[in-house]
C-alpha positions as semicolon CSV with decimal commas, in nm:
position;residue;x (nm);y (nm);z (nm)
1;X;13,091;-0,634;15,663
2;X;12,927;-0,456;15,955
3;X;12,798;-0,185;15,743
4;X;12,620;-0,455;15,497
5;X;12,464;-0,545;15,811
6;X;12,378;-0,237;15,929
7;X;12,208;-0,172;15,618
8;X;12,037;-0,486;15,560
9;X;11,894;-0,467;15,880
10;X;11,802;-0,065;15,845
11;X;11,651;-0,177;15,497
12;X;11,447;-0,444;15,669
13;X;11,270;-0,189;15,913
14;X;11,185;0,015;15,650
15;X;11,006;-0,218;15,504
16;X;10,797;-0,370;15,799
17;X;10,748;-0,011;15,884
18;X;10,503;0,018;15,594
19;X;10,273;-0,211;15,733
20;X;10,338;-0,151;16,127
21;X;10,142;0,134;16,337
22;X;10,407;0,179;16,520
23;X;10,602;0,487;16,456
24;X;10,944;0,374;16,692
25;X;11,178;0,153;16,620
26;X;11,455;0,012;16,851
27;X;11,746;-0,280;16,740
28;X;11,986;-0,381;16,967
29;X;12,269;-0,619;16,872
30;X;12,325;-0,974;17,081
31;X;12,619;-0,839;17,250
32;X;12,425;-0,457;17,311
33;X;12,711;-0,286;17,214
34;X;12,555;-0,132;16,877
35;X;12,174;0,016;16,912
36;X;11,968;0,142;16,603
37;X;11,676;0,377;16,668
38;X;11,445;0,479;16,401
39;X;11,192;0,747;16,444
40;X;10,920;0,735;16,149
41;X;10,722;1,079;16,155
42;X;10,734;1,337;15,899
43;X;11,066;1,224;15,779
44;X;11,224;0,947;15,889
45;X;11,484;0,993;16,154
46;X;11,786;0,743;16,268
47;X;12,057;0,721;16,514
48;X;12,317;0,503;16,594
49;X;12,473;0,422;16,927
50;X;12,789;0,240;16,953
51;X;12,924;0,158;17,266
52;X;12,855;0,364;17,609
């Protein structure tokens, strides 16, 4: 279920990211133990951080 989630939400940025000028993207969940960073320059670049 968390990966549906993580995807939805990864899916979601990509899409806003078409119409954003902003090249940096940062999602945190409520609890801040998961963080999603997405870096859109020549290709588009992710990372995940879960826990410390």
């Amino acid at each position: 279920m968390k990966k549906i989630k993580l995807f939805t939400c990864l899916f979601l940025l990509w899409g806003i990211s078409n119409y954003a000028q902003k090249k940096n993207f940062e999602v945190t969940s409520p609890n801040g133990e998961l963080k999603v960073s997405i870096n859109l320059g020549d290709k588009i670049y992710y990372s995940i951080l879960a826990g410390n």
